[in-house]
C-alpha positions in Angstrom: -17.4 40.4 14.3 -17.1 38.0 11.0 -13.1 39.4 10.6 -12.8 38.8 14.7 -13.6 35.2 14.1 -12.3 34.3 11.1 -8.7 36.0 13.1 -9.4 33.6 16.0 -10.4 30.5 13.7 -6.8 31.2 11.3 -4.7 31.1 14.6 -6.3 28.3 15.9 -5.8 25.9 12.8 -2.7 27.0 12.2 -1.4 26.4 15.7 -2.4 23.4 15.7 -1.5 22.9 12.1 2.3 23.4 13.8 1.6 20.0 15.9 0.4 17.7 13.3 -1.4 14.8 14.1 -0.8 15.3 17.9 -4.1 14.2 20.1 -4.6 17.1 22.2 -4.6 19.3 18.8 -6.7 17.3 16.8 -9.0 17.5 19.8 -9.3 21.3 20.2 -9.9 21.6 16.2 -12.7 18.9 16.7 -13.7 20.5 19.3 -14.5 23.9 17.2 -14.8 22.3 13.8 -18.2 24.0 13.8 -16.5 27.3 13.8 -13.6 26.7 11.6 -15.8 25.4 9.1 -18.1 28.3 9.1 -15.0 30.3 8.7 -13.8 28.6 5.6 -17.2 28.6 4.3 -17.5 32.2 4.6 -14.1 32.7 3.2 -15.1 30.9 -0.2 -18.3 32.5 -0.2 -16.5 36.4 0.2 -14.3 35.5 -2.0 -11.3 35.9 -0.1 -8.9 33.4 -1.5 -5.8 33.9 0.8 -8.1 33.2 3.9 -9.3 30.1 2.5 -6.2 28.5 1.4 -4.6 29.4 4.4 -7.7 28.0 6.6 -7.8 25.0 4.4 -4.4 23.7 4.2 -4.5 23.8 8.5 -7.2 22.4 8.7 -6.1 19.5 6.3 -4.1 18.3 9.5 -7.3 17.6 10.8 -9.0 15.9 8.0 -6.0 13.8 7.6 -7.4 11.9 10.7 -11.1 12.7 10.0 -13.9 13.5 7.8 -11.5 13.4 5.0 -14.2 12.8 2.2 -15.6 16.4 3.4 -11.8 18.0 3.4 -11.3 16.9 0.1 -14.2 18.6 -1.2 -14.1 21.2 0.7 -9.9 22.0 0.1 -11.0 21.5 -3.8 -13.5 24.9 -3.3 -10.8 26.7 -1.7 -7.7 26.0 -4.2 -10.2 27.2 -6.8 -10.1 30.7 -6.0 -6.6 30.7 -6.8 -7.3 29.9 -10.5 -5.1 32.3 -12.6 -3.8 34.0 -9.5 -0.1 34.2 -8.9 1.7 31.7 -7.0 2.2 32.4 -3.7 3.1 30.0 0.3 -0.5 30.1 1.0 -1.3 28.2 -2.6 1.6 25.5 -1.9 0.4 24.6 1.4 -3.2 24.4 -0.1 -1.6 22.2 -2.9 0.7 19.9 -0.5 -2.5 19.6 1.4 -4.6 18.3 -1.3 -2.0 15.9 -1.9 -2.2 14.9 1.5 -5.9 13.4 1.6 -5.4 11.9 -1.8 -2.5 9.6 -0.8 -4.6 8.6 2.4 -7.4 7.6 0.2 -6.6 6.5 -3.9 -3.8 8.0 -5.5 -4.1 9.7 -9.1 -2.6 11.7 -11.6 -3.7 14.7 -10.2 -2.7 13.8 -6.8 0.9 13.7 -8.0 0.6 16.8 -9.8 -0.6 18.6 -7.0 2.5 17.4 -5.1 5.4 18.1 -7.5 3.6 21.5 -7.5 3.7 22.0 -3.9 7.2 20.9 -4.0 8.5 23.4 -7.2 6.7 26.3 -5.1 8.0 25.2 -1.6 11.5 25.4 -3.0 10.5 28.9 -4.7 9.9 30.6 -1.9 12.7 28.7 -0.1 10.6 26.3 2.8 12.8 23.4 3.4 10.5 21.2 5.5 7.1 22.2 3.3 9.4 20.8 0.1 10.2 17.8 2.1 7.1 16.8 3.0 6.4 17.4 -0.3 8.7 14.6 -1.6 7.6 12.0 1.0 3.8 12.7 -0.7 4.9 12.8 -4.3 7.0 9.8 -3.8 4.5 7.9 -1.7 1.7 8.4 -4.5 3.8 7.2 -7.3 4.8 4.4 -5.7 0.7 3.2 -5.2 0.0 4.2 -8.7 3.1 2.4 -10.7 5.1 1.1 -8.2 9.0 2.0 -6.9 11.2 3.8 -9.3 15.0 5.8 -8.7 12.9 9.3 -8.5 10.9 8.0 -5.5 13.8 6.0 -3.3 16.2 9.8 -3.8 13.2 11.1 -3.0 12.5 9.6 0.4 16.2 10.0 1.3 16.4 13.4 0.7 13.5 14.1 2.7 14.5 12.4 5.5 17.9 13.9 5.6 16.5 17.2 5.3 14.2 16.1 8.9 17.4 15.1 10.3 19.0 18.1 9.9 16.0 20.2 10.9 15.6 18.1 14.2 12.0 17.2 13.2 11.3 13.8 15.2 8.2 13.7 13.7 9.4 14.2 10.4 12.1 11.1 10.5 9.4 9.1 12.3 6.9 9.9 9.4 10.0 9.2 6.6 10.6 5.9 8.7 7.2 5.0 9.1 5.2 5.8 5.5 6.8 3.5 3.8 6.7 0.1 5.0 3.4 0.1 2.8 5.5 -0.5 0.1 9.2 -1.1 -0.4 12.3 -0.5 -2.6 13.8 -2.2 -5.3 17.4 -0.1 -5.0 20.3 -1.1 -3.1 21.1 -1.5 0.5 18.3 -0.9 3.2 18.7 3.0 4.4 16.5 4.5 7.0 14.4 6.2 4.5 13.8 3.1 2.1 14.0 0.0 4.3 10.5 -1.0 3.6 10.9 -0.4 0.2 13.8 -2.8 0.4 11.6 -5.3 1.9 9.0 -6.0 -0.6 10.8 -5.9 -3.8 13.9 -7.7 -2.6 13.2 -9.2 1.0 12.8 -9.0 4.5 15.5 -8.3 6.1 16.2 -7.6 10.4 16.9 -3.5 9.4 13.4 -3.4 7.8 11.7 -4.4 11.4 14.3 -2.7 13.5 13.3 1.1 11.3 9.9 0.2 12.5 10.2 -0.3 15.9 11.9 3.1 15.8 9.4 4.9 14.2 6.5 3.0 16.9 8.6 4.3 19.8 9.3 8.1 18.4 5.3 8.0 17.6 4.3 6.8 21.1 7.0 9.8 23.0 4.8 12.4 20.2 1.7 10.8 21.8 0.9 10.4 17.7 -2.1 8.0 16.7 -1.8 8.7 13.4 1.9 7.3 12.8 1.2 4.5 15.5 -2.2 3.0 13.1 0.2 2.9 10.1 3.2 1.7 11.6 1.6 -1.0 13.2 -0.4 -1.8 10.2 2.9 -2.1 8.3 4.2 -4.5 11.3 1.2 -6.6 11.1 2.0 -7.0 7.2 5.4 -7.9 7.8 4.7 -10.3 10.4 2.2 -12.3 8.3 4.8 -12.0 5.3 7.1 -14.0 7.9 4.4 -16.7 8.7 4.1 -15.5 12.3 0.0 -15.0 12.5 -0.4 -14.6 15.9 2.0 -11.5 15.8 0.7 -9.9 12.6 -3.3 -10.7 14.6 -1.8 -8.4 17.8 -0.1 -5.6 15.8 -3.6 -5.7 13.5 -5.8 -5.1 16.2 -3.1 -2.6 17.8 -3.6 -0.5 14.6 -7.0 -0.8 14.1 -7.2 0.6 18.4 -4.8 3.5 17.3 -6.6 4.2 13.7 -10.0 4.6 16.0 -8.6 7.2 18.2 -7.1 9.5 15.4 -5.3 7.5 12.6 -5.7 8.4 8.6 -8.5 6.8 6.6 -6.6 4.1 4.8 -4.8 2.6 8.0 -8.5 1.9 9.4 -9.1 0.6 6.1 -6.5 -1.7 5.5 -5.9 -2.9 8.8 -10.0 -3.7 9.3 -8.9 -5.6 5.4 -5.7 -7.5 6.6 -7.4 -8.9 9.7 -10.4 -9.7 8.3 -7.9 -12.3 5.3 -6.2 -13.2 8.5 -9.0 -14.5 10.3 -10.7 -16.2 7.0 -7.2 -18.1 6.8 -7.3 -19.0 10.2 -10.9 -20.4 10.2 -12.7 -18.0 12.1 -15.4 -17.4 9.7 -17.5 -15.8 12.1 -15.3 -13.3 13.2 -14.1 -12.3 9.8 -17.4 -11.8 9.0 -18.0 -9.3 11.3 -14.8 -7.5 10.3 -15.7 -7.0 7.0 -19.3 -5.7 7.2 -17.4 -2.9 9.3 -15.3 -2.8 6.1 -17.6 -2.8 3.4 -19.7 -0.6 5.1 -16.4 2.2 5.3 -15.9 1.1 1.8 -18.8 1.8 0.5 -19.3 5.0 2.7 -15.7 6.6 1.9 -16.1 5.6 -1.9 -13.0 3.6 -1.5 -12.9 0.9 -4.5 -9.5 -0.2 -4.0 -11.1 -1.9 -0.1 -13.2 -4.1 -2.3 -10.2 -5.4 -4.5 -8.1 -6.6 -1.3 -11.5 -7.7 0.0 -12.0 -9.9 -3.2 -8.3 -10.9 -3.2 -8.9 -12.5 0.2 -11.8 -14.1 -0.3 -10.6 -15.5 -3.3 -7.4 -17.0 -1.6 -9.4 -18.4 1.4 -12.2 -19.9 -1.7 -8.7 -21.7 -3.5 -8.2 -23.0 -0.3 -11.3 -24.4 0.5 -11.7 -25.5 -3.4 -14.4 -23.7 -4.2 -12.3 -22.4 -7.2 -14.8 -20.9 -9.7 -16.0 -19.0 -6.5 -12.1 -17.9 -6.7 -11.8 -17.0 -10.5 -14.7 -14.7 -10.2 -13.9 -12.8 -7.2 -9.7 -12.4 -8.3 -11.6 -11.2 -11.8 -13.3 -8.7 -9.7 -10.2 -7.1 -8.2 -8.1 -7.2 -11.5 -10.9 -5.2 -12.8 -10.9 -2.7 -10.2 -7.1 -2.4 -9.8 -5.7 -1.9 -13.2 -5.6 1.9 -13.1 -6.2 2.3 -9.3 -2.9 0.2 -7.6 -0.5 -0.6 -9.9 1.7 -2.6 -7.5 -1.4 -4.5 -7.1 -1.3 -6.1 -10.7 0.9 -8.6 -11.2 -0.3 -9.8 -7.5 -3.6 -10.1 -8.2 -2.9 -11.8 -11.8 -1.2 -14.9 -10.3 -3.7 -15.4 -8.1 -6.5 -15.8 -11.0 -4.0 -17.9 -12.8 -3.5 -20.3 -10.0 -7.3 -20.7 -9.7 -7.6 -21.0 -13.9 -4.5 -23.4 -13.9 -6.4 -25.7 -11.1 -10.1 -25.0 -13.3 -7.9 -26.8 -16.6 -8.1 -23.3 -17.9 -4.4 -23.4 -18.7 -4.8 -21.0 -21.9 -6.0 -18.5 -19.6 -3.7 -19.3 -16.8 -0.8 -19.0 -19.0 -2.0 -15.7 -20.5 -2.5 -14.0 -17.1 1.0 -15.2 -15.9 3.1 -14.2 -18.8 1.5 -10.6 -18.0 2.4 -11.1 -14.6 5.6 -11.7 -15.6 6.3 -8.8 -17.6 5.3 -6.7 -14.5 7.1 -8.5 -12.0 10.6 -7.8 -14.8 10.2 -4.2 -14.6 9.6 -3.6 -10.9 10.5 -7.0 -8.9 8.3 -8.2 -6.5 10.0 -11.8 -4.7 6.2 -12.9 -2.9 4.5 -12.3 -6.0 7.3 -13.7 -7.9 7.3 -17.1 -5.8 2.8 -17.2 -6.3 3.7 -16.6 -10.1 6.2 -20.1 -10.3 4.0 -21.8 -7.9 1.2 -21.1 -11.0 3.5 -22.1 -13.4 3.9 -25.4 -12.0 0.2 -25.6 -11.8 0.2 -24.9 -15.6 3.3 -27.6 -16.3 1.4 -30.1 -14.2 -1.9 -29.8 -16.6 0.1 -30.2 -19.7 2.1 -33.0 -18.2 5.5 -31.8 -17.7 6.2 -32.8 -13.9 9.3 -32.6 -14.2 9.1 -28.9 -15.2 6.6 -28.5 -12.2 8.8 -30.0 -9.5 11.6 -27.2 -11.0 9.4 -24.8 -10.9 8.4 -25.5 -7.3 11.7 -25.3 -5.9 12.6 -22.5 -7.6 9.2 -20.9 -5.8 10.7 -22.3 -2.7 14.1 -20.9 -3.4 12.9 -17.6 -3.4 11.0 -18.0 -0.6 14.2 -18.3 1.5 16.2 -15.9 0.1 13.5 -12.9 0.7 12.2 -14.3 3.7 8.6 -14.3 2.6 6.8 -17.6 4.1 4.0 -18.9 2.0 0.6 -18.4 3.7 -2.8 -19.3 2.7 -3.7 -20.5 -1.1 0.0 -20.4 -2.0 0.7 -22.6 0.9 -1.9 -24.9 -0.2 -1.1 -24.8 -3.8 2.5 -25.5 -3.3 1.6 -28.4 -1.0 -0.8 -30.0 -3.9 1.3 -29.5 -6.8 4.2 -30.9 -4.8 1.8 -34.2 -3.9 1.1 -34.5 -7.7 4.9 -34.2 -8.7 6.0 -36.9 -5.9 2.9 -39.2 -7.2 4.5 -39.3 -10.7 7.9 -39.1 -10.5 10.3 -41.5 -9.0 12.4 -40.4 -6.5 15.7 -39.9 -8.4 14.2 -37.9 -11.1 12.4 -35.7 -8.7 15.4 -35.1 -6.8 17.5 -34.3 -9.8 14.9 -31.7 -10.5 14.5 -29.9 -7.8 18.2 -28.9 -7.6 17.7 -27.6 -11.4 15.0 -25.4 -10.1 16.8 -24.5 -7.1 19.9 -23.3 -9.3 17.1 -21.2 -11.4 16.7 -17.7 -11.5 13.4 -16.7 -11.0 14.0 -13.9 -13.5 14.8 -17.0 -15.9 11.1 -18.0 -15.5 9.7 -14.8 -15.9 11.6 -14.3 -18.8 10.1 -17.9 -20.3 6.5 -17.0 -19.8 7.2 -13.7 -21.6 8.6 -15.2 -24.5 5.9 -18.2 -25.1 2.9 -15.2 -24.9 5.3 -13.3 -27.9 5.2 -16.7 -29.8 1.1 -17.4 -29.2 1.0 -13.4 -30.0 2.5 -14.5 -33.6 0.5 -17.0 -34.1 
């Protein structure tokens, strides 16, 4: 009876397993999770290590889109029965799998170990879609850890490509879809790296058009799981455009689909961007209520990186509302929980304490966080974070004196702006809008004009470059 039931429980998961994150699938596993786990569980137990990798990685399907703090664990007991056994489809599948929850919940080393294994064994034992998945995972959890590099954006094109020409809709969707997260530093937009494109050197019409794409091929596959992130990732861009009322709708679209089947971290960060959008918009009692649902899935899930977005947002509605040692303790907060955790999240969350610093007259500490910043934002550019960072440099100029530096800096913050298309929300908003009152106050018109065309004909990279070089000379000293 136990090897009759574990037979019925294998071709159950792995039927579904064949359908993804489909609804009707991820209801018939819920349905008999009671089963399938007891199956697993007795696998472990035997031990019988191809039935419980095999169970396991079907089943991660499932977990992807629920109870994913038990599939971890419970995929970690499994892939230990292979220790020092040969490598074989069942262990890559287990691997790719592990790889899977990880990059839904905090990226680490070993998560991108576990997928460049997956990936050397799927193209072993010659599985073109496993090793394409593969890609899209290893790629995706670099880029959370260190940010974009060459390795990632071939990777993500190769993988979509190799969807294409297996006429996987939900694979091109998912190669579409997974990255507006975070986007590309390289070239031309491509369907596989158009969000890339969009953070680290703009917004641009193809970005939005990819996404509206990937929604529609997610609603035909009835797929809540693509639909909670791509939405999330239009919300995002949205509110990087200025337009709140869109990026509120396509918020609350994603947090709907995340509720009915979407992975962890799009119920996460969608309950986290609406809950910033709200503060900035005022309604405090409302974002309240959003984030206790937040913190408590936070706190529940053992998901630090919530609380540093949730600190980040706090902190830019307190240096709005100019309660700004309020704002230097909770941006301290999230530097401390991101460096290691998000490394994209860095330099962004370093110009924000320096913009709250530079307004405290803490300008030696300003200064220091920006030049960091700055170094960060040279090796992997980042144009929002890039415009924040000048925008605290004027901050800085403006305590020491130098106006005219601040109004150049300021339009060379403004510069950027236009050129990536990112609209200044929020404390930057704010910020600009002060330091610009201060620079008109004390400098006459002709000599503020004069400039703000210098610091329009500024590279930004010219600035970066600056703060740099003046933390080498206090270094020296």
């Amino acid at each position: 009876m136990a090897v009759r039931h574990t037979e019925w429980c294998l071709e159950l998961a792995e039927e579904a397993a064949t359908h993804r994150t489909a609804r009707p699938w991820l209801r018939r596993v819920a349905a008999d999770y009671d089963n399938l786990r007891a199956a697993l569980d007795r696998a472990v137990a035997a031990p019988d290590p191809e039935t419980a990798l095999r169970l396991a990685a079907a089943l991660a399907w499932y977990w992807w889109t629920d109870r994913t703090i038990e599939g971890r664990q419970l995929l970690a007991g499994a892939l230990a029965l292979a220790d020092g056994q040969p490598p074989t489809p069942q262990l890559a599948r287990a691997l790719q799998a592990a790889a899977m929850l990880e990059v839904s919940l905090t990226p680490s080393a070993a998560t991108t170990a576990a997928a460049r294994r997956s990936l050397e064994l799927f193209e072993r034992f010659g599985d073109r879609w496993g090793a394409a998945f593969s890609k899209l995972l290893l790629a995706f959890a670099q880029l959370q850890r260190v940010g974009p590099d060459e390795e990632g954006a071939r990777l993500v094109e190769e993988a979509d490509e190799t969807f294409a020409e297996l006429g996987d809709p939900w694979g091109e969707a998912y190669a579409q879809s997974a990255w507006f997260a975070a986007e590309s530093y390289f070239g031309e937009p491509a369907r596989a790296r158009f969000s890339f494109e969009a953070y680290h050197r703009g917004l641009s019409a193809e970005a939005e058009e990819a996404g509206q794409r990937a929604l529609a091929q997610f609603r035909a596959l009835d797929d809540r799981w693509g639909l909670s992130q791509t939405w999330f990732s239009l919300a995002e861009i949205a509110k990087a455009r200025g337009d709140l009322d869109a990026a509120e709708a396509a918020y609350q679209a994603a947090l709907a689909a995340a509720r009915e089947g979407g992975p962890l971290w799009a119920l996460l960060a969608s309950l986290g961007g609406l809950g910033g959008l709200l503060t900035l918009r005022g309604d405090d009692a409302q974002a309240a209520s959003v984030y206790a649902e937040a913190v408590d899935l936070y706190r529940h899930t053992g998901q630090r990186r919530g609380f540093a977005h949730l600190y980040n947002a706090l902190g830019d509605a307190a240096r709005v509302r100019g309660d700004l040692e309020r704002a230097r303790r909770l941006h301290s907060e999230a530097l401390a929980i991101v460096r290691g955790l998000i490394g994209w999240s860095v330099p962004h969350t370093l110009v924000q304490l320096a913009c709250a610093e530079a307004r405290l007259g803490d300008l030696e500490a300003a200064e220091r966080h920006l030049a960091e910043a700055a170094g960060l934002l040279l090796a992997i550019p980042q144009p929002a974070t890039a415009a924040v960072a000048l925008v605290g440099a004027a901050l800085v100029a403006l305590g020491r004196d130098r106006p005219e530096e601040a109004a150049r800096l300021l339009a060379a913050a403004e510069a950027v702006r236009e050129r990536s298309g990112f609209t200044a929300v929020g404390a930057e908003r704010h910020e600009a809008e002060l330091a610009g009152d201060a620079v008109r106050a004390r400098l006459d018109p002709d000599a503020l004009a004069a400039a703000q065309a210098d610091g329009r004909a500024l590279a930004a990279v010219e600035v970066l470059r600056e703060l740099v070089a003046r933390a080498a000379t206090w270094a020296d000293h």
